[in-house]
N, C-alpha and C positions, 0 to 999 in steps of 0.2 A: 840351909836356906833353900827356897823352892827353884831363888836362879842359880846358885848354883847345883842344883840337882840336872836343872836343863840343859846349864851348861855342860854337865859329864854326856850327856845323852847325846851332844852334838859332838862330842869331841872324836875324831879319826884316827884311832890307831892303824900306824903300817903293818901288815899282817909279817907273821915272821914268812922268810923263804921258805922252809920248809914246810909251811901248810900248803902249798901249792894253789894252781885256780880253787878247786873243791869250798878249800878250806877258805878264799876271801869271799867267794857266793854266798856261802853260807853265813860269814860274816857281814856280808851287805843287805842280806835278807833277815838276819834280826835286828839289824837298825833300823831299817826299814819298818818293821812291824812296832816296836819302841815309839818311835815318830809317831805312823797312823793313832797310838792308843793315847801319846801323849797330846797329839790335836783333838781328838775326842774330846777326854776331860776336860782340857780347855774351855773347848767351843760350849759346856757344857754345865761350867763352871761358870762364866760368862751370861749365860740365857740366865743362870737362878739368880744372879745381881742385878740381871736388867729387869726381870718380874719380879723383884724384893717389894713389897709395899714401903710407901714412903714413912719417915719416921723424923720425929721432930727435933728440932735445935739440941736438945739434951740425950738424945738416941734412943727417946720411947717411941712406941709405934704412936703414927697418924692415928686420928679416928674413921673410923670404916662412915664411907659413904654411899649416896645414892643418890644419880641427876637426872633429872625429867624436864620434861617441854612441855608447857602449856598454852592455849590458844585461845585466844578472847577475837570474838565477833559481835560487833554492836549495829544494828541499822536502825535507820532514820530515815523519815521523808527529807525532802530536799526545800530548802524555804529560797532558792535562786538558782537563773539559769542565765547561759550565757547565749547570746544565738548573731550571726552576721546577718548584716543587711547592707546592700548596694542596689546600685543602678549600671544597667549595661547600655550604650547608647551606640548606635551606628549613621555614620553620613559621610558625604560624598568626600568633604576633609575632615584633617584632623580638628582643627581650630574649630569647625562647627558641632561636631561629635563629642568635644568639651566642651563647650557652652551648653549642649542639650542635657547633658549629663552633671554640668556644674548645678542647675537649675533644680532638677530631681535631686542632687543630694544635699543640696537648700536645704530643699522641704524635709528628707529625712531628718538629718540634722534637726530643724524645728520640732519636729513629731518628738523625738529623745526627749527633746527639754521638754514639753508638753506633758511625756506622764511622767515628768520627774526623776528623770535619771540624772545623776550628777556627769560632770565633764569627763571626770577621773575615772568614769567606767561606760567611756566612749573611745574609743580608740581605734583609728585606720587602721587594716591588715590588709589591704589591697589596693593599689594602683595599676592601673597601665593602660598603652598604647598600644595597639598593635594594627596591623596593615592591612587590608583583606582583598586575598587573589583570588580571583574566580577560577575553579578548574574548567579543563578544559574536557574532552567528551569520554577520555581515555582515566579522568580522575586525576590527572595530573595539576599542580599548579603553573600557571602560565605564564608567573611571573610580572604581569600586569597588576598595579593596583586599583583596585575600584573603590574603593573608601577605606574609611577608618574606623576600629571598634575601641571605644572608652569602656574601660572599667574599675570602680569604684566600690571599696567596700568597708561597713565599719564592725566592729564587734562590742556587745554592746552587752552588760549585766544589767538586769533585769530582775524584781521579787519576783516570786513565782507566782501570784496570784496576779501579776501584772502580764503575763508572759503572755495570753491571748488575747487581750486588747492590743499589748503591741503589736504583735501580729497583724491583724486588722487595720490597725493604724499605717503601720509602715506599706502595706499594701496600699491604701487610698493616696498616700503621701505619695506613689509615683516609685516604691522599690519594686524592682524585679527581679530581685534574685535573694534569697530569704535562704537560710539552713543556716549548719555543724550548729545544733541544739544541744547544749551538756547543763545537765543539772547541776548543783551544789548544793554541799550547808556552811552557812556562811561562818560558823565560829564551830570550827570540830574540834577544838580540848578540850568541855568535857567528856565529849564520847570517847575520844582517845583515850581519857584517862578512866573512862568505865568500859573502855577496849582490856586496859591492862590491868586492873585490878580481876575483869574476869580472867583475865590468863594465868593470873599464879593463883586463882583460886582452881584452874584447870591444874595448873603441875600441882598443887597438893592435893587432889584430889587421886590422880594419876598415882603419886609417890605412896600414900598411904594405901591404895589398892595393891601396890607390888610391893610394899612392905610387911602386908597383909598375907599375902601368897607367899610368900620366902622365908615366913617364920621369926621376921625381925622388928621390933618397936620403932615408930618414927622420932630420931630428933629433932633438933632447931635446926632452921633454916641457917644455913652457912653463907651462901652467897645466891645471890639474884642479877642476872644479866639477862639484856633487852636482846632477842634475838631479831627483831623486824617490829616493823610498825608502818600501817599503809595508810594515805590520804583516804579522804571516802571517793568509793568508786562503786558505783551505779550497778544494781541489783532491780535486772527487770523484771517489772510486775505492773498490769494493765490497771492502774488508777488514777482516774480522769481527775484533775484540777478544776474543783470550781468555779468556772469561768463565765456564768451565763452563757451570752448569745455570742460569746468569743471563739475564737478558733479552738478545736478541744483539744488540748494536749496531755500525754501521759505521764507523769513524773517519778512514777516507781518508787523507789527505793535507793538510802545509798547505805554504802557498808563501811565501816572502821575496823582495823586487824589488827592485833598485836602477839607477839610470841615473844616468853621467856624462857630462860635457863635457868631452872632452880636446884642448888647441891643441896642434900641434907644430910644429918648425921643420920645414923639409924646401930640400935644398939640390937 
């Protein structure tokens, strides 16, 4: 048996007396070399079990494969956009710096329901108070208050063919402070789903090119796994939205990604 074969190799004989030093050096130097040759094969024995290909339930070999990545990119215009709008106000207090500001964002607010934006895609991202010190000649603050700044802000989804009348609108309405304009499409599965159908028609196009080159026939597809998939995400490109005599805005492009994993057989 192979442990016991090892086991004699480790085993320590006491050298007789009369071989003197000579004779145990020399005995220590071929166990020595025994060992080194017997770690060898080992280690070596070991690599061709761990690079065996895999074989199945019954001990026939696996079938030979081959795995590629495929990538699907879909774009689209954008049919909504999101954009904030506030009113900033300053005065001597706070309580009157609110009121001036309550008033302006009245009228925002009105303006929203006016071109028909629902409640549910109106929504505060901004409040507050704050104090205002006048610095002094050095740029420092003085720590004195002089008034008060309100600030009010709403974020608001918008069609995109609505996006520069509101504009317009919320300016006459009494906002002054307008921007973070982000595009969208409002319902992206299908594009997602014409994201990923082009991606595994990319890994099979991929697989049968290197099946091609290697000298081997493609199988069936064995396994398909989603490697990623992105929301749509803005792909700039200078195309004006039909907006008449509205503020002109650009709305570009957005993009849809997906990546798979595709195994195949290949004979």
């Amino acid at each position: 048996m192979p442990g016991a074969a090892l086991g004699r190799n480790f085993a320590f004989d006491r050298p007789h007396a009369s071989a003197g030093h000579e004779g145990v050096q020399n005995m220590a130097e071929t166990r020595a070399r025994s060992f080194h040759g017997k770690a060898i094969l080992s280690a070596a024995m070991g690599f061709a079990v761990l690079g065996a290909p895999s074989a199945l339930a019954d001990g026939t070999p696996g079938p030979r494969t081959i795995s590629v990545s495929g990538q699907g990119d879909i774009k689209a215009p954008p049919d909504q956009a999101s954009l904030s709008s506030g009113v900033v106000t300053q005065a001597r207090t706070a309580a009157d710096a609110l009121a001036g500001n309550t008033r302006a964002m009245n009228a925002v607010f009105a303006t929203l329901k006016r071109l028909g934006i629902p409640d549910k895609q109106i929504q505060t991202s901004d409040f507050s108070v704050t104090p205002q010190y006048p610095p002094d000649r050095a740029g420092s603050d003085t720590g004195r208050i002089t008034g008060y700044r309100v600030s009010n802000e709403v974020t608001a989804t918008v069609d995109l063919a609505k996006l520069g009348p509101a504009l317009d609108a919320l300016v006459a309405a009494g906002s002054n402070s307008i921007g973070n304009i982000a595009f969208a499409i409002r319902d992206p599965k299908p594009l997602l789903a014409a994201a990923r159908a082009a991606a595994v028609a990319d890994a099979i196009a991929r697989a049968q090119t290197y099946a091609k080159a290697g000298g081997v026939s493609l199988g069936p597809i064995l396994s398909i796994s989603e490697a990623g998939a992105e929301e749509p995400h803005p792909v700039y490109r200078m195309a004006m939205a039909p907006m008449s005599a509205a503020a002109p805005v650009a709305g570009g492009q957005e993009s849809i990604d997906a990546s798979v994993n595709v195994t195949f057989q290949i004979r």
